[in-house]
C-alpha positions in Angstrom: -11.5 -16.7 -9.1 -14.5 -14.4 -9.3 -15.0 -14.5 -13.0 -16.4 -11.0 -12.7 -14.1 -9.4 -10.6 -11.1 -10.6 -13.0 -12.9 -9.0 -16.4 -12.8 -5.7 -14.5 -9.0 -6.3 -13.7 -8.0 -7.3 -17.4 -10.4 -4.1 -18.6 -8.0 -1.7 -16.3 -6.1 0.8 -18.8 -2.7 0.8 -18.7 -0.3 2.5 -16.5 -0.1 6.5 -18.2 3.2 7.5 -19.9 4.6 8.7 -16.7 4.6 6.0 -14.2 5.7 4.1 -17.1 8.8 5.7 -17.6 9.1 6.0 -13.7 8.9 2.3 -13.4 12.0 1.6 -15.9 14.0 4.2 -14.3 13.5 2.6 -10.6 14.1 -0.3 -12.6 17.3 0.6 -14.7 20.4 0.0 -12.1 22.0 2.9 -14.6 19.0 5.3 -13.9 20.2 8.7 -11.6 17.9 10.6 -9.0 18.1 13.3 -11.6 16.8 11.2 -14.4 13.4 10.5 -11.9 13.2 14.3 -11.3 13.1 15.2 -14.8 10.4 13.0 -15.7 8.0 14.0 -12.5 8.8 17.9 -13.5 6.5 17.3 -16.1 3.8 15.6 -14.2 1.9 18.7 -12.6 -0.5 16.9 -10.4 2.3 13.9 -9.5 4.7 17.0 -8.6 1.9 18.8 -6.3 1.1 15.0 -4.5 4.6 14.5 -4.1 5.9 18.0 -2.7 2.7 17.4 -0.4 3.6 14.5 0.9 7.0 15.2 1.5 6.0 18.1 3.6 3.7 16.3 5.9 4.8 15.5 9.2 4.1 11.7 8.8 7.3 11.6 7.0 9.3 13.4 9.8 11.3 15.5 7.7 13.3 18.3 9.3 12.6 21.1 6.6 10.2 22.7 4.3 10.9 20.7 0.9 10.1 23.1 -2.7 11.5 20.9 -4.8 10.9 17.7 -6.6 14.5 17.1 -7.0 14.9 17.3 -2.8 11.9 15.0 -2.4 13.7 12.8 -4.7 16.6 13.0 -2.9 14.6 12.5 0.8 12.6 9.6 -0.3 14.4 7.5 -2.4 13.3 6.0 -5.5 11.3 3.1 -4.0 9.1 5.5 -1.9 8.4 7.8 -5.1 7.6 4.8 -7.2 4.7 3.9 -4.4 3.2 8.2 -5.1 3.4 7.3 -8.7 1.5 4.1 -8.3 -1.0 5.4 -6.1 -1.6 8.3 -8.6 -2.2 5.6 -11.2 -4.7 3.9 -8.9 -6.8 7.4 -8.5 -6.7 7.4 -12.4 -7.7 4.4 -13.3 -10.9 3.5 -10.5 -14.0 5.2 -9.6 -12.9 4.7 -5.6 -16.1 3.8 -3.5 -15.5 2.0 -0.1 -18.8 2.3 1.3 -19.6 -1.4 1.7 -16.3 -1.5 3.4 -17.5 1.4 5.7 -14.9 3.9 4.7 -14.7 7.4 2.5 -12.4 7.4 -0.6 -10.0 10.2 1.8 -10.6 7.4 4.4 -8.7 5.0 1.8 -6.0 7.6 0.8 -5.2 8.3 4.3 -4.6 4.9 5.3 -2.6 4.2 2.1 -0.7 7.0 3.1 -0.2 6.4 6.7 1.0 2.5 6.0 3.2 3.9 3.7 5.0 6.3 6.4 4.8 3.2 8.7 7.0 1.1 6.7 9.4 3.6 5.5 10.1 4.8 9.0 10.2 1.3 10.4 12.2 -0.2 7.3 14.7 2.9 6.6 16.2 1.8 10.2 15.7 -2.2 9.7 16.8 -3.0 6.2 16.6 0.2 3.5 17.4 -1.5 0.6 14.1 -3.9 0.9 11.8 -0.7 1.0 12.3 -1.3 -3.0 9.3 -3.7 -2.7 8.3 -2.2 0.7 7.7 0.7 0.1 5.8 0.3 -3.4 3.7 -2.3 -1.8 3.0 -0.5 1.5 1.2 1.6 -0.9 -1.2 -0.5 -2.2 -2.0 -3.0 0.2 -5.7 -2.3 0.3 -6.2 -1.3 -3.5 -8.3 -4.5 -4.2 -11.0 -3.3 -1.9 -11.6 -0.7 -4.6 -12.6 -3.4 -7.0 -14.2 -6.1 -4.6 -16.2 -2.6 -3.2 -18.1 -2.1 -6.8 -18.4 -5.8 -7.7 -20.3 -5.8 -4.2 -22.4 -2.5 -5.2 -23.3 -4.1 -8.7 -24.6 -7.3 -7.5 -26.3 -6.0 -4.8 -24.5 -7.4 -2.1 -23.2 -4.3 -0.2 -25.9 -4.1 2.2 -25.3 -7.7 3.3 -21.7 -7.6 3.5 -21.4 -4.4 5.9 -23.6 -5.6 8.0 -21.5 -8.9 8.5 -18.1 -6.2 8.5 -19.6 -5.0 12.1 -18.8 -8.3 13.7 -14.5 -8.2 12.5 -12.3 -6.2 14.0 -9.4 -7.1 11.9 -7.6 -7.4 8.3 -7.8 -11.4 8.6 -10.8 -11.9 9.4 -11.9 -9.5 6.5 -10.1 -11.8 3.9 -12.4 -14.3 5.2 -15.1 -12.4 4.6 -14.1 -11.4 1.4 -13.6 -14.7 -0.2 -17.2 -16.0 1.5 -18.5 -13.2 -0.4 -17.1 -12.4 -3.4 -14.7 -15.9 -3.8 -11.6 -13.4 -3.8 -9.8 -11.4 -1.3 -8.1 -7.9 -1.3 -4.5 -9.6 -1.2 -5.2 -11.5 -4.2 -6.9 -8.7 -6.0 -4.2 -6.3 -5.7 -2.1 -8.9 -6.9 -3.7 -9.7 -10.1 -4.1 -6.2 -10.5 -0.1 -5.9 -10.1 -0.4 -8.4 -12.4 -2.0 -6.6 -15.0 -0.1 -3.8 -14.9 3.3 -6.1 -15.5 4.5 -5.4 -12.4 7.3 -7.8 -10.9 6.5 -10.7 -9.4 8.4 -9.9 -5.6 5.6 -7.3 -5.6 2.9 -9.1 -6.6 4.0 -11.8 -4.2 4.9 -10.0 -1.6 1.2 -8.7 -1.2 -0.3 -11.8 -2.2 1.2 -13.7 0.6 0.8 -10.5 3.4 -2.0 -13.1 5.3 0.2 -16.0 5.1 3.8 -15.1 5.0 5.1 -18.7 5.9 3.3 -19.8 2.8 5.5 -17.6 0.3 8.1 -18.7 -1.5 12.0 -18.0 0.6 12.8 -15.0 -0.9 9.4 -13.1 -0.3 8.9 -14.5 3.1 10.8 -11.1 4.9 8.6 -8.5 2.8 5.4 -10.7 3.2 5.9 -10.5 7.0 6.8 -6.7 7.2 3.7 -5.8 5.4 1.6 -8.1 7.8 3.2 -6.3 10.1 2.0 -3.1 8.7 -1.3 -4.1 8.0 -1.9 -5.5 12.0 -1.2 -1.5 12.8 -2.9 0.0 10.2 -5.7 -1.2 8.8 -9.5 -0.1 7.9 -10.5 -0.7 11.8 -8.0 0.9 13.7 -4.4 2.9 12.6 -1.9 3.0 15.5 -4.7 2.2 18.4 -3.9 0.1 21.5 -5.8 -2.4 20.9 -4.1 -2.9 16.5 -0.4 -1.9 18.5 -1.0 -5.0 21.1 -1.5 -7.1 18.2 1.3 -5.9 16.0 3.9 -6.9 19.0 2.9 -10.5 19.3 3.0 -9.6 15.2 6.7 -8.3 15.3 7.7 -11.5 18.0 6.2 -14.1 16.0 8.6 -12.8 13.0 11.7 -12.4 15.2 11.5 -8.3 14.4 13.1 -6.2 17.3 10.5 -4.3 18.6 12.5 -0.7 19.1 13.3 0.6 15.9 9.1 -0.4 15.1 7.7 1.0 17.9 10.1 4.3 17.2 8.5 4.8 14.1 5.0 4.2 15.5 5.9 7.1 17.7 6.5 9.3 15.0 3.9 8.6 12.6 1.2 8.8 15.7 2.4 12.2 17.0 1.5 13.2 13.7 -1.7 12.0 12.8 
């Protein structure tokens, strides 16, 4: 492992108060809806993402949603752990993609719209795996935040985005990646999971997203679904013909109907 890249990882701060407590709520079997609401109420900024979110059309929801409580309610608790996870990520990195070609909104958009991929794919193929799905969905490319400024530091930015005009997909990039840096975005974000003592079916699940007939059994399903995900949306194309083309083959490789997928393509792309 890049020696360097992993003291940034193990210098991250730890996850604030709030996603704390979020994550023993999703966590606690005994936890209520309620109990999550209370503790977002008194998260301004996490409350304003969250209300935001649930009122943008990628999410398909039929009315206007004020409160936290309703947005609890809509999205679950696997889907509001991912918002609190991605709010720790935009505390806790300075985010510059520009090696990788991309704007931080670029970053947050695609987070976002991966997200709405899976949970309107996954709601209709298997809900209760959105608990990892959903989180993860999330943060599939949050390692590129970190490979990004190890590249800007050692002055090897310029070199790698000239050699990101020749891929045209997520694979491929891991390549690059490891050539580069001796570390990809899958196993970043995971050791970043890592750090951040989150379990392991979601550091795994990421970790094995290239290679999903690698993981172990029970993280095969989720490792597949977010390869899935990641063939559709991705830092080269989100919902194109050419990413979509890919993602079937994708989807009949993996034995996935492709229906109830291309059905929540639909609705995510109408809404772009």
């Amino acid at each position: 492992m890049n020696e360097s890249i992993y003291k940034r990882i193990k210098a991250l701060p730890p996850l604030d108060d709030t996603v704390t407590k979020i994550q023993a709520i999703c966590k606690n079997e005994n936890s209520s809806l309620n109990d999550l609401s209370q503790i977002i109420e008194k998260d301004p900024m996490l409350t304003a993402n969250i209300l935001r979110s649930a009122n943008s059309p990628l999410y398909g929801f039929s009315r206007e949603v004020t409160t936290i409580s309703r947005a609890v309610a809509l999205f679950g608790m696997a889907t509001i752990r991912g918002f609190a996870l991605s709010s720790a990520v935009k505390k806790s990195f300075k985010i510059n993609l520009d090696p990788y070609g991309i704007t931080s909104q670029d970053f947050l958009n695609i987070s976002i719209i991966q997200n709405a991929l899976m949970y309107n794919w996954y709601s209709k193929i298997n809900a209760s795996e959105l608990a990892v799905l959903s989180p993860a969905s999330f943060m599939l490319e949050v390692g590129k935040i970190v490979i990004s400024n190890e590249l800007n530091e050692t002055g090897k930015a310029a070199e790698f985005k000239a050699k990101l005009k020749n891929i045209s997909n997520p694979f491929d990039l891991s390549e690059l990646e490891n050539k580069t840096v001796e570390i990809s975005n899958e196993t970043v974000t995971a050791k970043i999971f890592e750090q951040w003592n989150l379990e392991t079916e979601l550091v795994d699940a990421i970790l094995y997203s290239n290679s999903p007939d690698d993981a172990p059994k029970h993280i095969k399903n989720y490792s597949k679904a977010l390869k899935v995900v990641k063939n559709a949306v991705n830092i080269f194309n989100q919902l194109d013909d050419n990413s979509l083309q890919n993602t079937l083959m994708c989807l009949d490789e993996y034995g996935f109907a492709q229906d109830k997928f291309l059905e929540a393509v639909a609705k995510v792309k109408a809404n772009l």
